[in-house]
C-alpha positions in Angstrom: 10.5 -3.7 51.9 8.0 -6.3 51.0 5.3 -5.4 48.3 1.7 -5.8 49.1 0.2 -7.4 46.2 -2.8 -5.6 44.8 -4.8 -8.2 46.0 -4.5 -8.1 49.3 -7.3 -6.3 51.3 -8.8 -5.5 54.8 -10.3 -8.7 55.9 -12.9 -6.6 58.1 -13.8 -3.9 55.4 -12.0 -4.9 52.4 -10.1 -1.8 51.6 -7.0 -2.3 49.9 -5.7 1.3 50.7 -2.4 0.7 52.8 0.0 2.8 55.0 3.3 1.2 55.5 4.4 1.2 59.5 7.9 0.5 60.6 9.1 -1.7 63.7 5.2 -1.9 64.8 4.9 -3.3 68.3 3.1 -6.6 68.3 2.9 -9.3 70.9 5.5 -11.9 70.2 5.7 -13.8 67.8 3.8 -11.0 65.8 6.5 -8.6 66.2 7.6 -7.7 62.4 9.5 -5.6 60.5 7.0 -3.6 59.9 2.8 -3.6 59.7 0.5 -2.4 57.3 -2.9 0.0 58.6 -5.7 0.3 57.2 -6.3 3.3 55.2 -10.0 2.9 55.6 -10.6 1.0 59.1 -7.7 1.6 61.0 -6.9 -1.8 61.3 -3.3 -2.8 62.0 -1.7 -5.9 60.7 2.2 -7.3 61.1 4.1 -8.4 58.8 6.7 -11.5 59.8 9.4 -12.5 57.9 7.3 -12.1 54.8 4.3 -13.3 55.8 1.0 -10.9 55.9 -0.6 -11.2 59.1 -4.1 -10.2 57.8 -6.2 -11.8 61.2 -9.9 -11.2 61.4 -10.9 -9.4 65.0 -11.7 -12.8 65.7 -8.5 -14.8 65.2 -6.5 -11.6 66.1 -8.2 -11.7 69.6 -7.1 -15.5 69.6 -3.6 -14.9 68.2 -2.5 -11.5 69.7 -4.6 -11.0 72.8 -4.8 -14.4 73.9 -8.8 -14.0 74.4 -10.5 -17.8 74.1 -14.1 -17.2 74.5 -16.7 -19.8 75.3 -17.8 -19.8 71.9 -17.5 -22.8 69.7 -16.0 -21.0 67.2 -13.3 -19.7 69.6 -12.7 -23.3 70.7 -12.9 -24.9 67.2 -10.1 -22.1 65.9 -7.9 -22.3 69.1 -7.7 -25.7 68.3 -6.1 -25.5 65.1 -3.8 -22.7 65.9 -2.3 -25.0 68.5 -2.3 -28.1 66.7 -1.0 -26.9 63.2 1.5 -24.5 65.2 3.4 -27.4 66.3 2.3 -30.1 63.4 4.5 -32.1 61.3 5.8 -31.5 57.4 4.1 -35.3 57.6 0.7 -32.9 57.1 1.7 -30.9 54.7 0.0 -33.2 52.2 -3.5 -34.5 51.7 -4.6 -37.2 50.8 -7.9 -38.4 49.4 -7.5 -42.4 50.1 -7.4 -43.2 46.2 -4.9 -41.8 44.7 -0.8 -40.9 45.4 -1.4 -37.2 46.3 0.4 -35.7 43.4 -1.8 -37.5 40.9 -4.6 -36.6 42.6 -3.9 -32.9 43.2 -3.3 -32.4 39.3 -6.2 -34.1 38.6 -8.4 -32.1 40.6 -6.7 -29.1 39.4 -7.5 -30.0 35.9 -10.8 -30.5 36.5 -11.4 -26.9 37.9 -9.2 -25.7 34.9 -12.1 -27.5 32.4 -14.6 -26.0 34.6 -14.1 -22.5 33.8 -15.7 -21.0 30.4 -13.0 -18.5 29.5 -9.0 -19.0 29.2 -6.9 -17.6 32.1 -5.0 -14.3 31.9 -1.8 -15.8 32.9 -0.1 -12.1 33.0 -2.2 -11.6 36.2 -4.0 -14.6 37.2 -4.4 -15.6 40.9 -4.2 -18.8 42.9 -5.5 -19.0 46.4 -4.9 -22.4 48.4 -7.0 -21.9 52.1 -5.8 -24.8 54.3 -2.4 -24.4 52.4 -0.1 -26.0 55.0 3.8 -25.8 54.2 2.1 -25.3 50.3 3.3 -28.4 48.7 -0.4 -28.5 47.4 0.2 -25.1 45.4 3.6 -26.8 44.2 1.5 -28.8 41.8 -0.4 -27.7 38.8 -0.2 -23.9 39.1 1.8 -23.1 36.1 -0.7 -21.3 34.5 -1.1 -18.3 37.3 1.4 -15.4 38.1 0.5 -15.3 41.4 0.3 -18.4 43.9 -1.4 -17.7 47.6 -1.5 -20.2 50.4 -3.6 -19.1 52.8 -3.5 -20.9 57.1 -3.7 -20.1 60.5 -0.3 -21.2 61.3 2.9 -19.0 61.3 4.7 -22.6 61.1 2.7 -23.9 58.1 3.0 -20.6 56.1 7.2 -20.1 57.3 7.3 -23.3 55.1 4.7 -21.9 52.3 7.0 -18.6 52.1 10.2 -20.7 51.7 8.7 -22.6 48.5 8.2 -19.4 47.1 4.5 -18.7 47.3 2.7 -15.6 49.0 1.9 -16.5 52.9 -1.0 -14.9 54.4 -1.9 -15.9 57.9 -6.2 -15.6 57.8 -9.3 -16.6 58.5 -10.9 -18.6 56.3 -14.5 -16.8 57.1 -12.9 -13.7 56.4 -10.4 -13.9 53.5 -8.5 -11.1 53.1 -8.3 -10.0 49.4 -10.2 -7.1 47.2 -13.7 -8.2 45.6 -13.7 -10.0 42.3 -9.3 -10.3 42.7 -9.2 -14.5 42.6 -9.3 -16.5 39.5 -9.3 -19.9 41.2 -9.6 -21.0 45.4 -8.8 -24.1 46.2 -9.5 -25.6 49.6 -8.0 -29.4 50.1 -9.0 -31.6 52.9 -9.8 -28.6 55.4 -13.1 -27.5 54.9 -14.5 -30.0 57.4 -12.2 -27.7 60.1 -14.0 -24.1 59.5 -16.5 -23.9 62.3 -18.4 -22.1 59.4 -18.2 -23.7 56.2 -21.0 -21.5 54.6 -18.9 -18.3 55.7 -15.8 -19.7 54.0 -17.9 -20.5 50.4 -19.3 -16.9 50.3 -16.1 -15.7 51.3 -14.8 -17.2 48.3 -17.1 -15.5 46.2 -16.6 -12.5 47.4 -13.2 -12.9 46.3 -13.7 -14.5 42.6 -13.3 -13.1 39.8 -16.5 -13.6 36.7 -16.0 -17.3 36.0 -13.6 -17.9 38.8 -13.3 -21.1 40.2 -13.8 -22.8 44.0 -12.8 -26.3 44.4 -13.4 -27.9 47.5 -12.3 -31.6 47.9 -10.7 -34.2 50.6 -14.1 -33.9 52.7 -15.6 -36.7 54.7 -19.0 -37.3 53.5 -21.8 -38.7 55.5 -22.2 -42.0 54.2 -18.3 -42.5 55.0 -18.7 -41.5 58.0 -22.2 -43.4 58.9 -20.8 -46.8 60.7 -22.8 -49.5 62.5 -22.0 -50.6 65.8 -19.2 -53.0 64.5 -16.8 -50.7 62.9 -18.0 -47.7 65.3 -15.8 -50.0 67.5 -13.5 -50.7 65.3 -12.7 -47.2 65.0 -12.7 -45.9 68.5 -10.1 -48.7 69.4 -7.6 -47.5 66.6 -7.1 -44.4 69.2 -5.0 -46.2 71.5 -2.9 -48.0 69.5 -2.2 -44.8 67.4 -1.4 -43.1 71.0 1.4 -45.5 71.2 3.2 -45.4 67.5 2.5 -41.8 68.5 5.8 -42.4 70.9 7.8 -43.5 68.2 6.5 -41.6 64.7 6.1 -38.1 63.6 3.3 -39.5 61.6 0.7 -40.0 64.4 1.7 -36.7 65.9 -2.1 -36.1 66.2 -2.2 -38.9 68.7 0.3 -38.6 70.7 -1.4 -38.7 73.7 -5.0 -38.5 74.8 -5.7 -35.0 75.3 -4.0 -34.4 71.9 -6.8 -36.8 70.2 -9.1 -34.6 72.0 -7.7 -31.5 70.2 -7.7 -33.2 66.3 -11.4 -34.0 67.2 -12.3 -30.2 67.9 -10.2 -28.8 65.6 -11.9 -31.1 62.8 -15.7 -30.3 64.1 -17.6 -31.0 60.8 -15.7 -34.5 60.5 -16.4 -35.8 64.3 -20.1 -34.3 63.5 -20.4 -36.8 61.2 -19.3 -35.3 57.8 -20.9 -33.6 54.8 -23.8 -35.0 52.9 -24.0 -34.0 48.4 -26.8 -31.7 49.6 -25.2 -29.5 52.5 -22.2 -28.6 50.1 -24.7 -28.1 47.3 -26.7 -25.8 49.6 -23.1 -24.2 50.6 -22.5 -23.0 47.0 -26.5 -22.4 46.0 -26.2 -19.7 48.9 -23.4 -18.2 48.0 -24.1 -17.5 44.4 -22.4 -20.2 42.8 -25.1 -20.9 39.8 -22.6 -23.5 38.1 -21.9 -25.7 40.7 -21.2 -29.8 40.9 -20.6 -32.1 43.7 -19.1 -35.7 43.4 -17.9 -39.0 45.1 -13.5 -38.8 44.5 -12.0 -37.0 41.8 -14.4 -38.6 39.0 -17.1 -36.2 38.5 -18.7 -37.7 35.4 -18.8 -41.2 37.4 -17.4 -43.6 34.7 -16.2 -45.6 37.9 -18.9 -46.7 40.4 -16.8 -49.3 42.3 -12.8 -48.4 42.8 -10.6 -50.6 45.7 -11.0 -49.1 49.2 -8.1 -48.5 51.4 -7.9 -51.6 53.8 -8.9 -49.5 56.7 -12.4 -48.4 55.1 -12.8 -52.0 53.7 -12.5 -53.1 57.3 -15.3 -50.5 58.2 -17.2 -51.0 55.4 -17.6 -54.6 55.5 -18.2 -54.2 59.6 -20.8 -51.8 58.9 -22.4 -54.2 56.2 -22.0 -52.1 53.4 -20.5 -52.5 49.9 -16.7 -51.6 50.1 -16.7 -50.8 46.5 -19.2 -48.5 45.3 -17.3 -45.4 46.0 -20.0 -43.4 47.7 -19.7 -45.3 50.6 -15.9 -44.6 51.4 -14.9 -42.2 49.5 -14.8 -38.4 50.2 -16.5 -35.3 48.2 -15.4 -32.7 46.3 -17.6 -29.7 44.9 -16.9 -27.5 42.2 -18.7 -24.2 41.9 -18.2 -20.9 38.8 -19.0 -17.7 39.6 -21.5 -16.5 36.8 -20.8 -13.0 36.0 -24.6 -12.7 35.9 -24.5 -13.0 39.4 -22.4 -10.7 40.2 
């Protein structure tokens, strides 16, 4: 029988009080070994091949019933249950455009590490990665913690997770599924930008922290990247074809393999093909959830010692089409934002 770490709680009430069900009767492929109900709600949640099922009523109407509402919520969601249900281990890593994605992911990690105040209680500590993929992310820099969580919407994604020896919970980001004040650190790489709510995740998230916890969010298209003249605008929207047709021949442009696929990536990455995040919407993100130590930066260099850094050649291109400087790293590269909880505020 699996054990259900402390940790773990009711996404809908947050009750951690469990009853253990044998053989519970799910629709395929949520049929389990057994489920775990709610002591407090009466909610019922499978558990597959190790993995904790703990859907929201939201994603469990998407996932079990089959209900898509109209919604844009419902659409944004479906999207990324069908795209990362089927995806490539190609996306199991992020990238920021800077940096080889081990270097950078240890970085970052470091500098949530120097953001915290006190030293971590490595007989207990927690990791949560939301967005986790096949958890090659929580592969890197998590030493220091006794328990490492990836966190998705895909069964695929988290099968791999589980495999690599990490916790799997299939969630909702909104709704994160683990007792109040549980989580020492929450990271959230290159995926923020497809929550249909952001704000819902980053209070979520503080829910979830423990006094001087730490969220890092980083990977996310900013505004300014995103804002292209007429030039590269072009530029841009005629990279879709050609990606359709190395999509016939490489794993890698799986997201394009055909048009109504391109179509999907778009939905399923809403606050990207919106037009990205400005400084001052993920600042507002953490100021309203209670984050009172909070930064956001340009990169992975948030005491900017390096205003210009080289551009990948594809945001050179659009930079220099859009008749901006390719080098000052605000202009192509993404954000990441930082936020402690206080235990004042809590």
């Amino acid at each position: 029988m699996t054990t259900v770490p402390k940790f773990i709680a009711c996404p809908e009430c947050h009750a951690n009080d469990w009853q253990h069900l044998e053989n519970a009767e799910f629709n395929a492929p949520y049929n389990g070994e057994r489920a775990l109900k709610c002591g407090n709600c009466g909610r019922m949640y499978p558990v597959v091949d190790g993995i904790f099922v703990m859907w929201s009523d939201q994603l469990r109407g998407l996932l079990h019933d089959g209900a898509a509402g109209d919604a844009m919520s419902d659409k944004v969601k479906r999207a990324n249950i069908e795209i990362y249900n089927e995806v490539s281990t190609e996306y199991g890593e992020h990238h920021d455009g800077s940096q080889p994605y081990a270097q950078t992911l240890l970085f970052l990690k470091a500098i949530a590490d120097n953001f915290r105040k006190s030293k971590l209680d490595t007989s207990q500590s927690v990791l949560v990665d939301v967005g986790c993929a096949t958890g090659a992310s929580l592969d890197l820099g998590a030493h220091a913690y006794s328990h490492t969580v990836g966190v998705d919407i895909s069964l695929g994604n988290l099968k791999a997770a589980k495999q690599r020896g990490h916790t799997a919970i299939l969630a909702d980001a909104e709704k994160l599924p683990f007792s109040e004040a549980a989580v020492d650190t929450i990271t959230c790489f290159a995926t923020l930008h497809h929550f249909p709510n952001p704000q819902a995740f980053v209070s979520a998230a503080r829910r979830c922290l423990r006094s001087d916890g730490i969220m890092m969010i980083a990977g996310e298209p900013s505004q300014r990247a995103m804002t292209m003249g007429p030039l590269a605008k072009a530029a841009w929207n005629a990279r879709k074809p050609v990606y359709r047709f190395l999509g016939r021949f490489s794993d890698r442009y799986y997201m394009h393999r055909d048009r109504e696929q391109q179509e999907r990536n778009d939905l399923a990455e809403v606050n990207r093909t919106a037009g990205g995040f400005s400084e001052s919407q993920l600042e507002q993100f953490l100021a309203q959830a209670g984050f009172q130590d909070k930064v956001v930066f340009y990169g992975t260099d948030p005491d900017g010692f390096s205003n210009y850094a080289t551009p990948p050649w594809q945001q050179f291109i659009l930079r220099m089409l859009s008749f901006q400087n390719p080098f000052k790293r605000s202009n192509w590269m993404n954000l990441t934002a930082v936020g402690r909880a206080d235990s004042s505020a809590d």
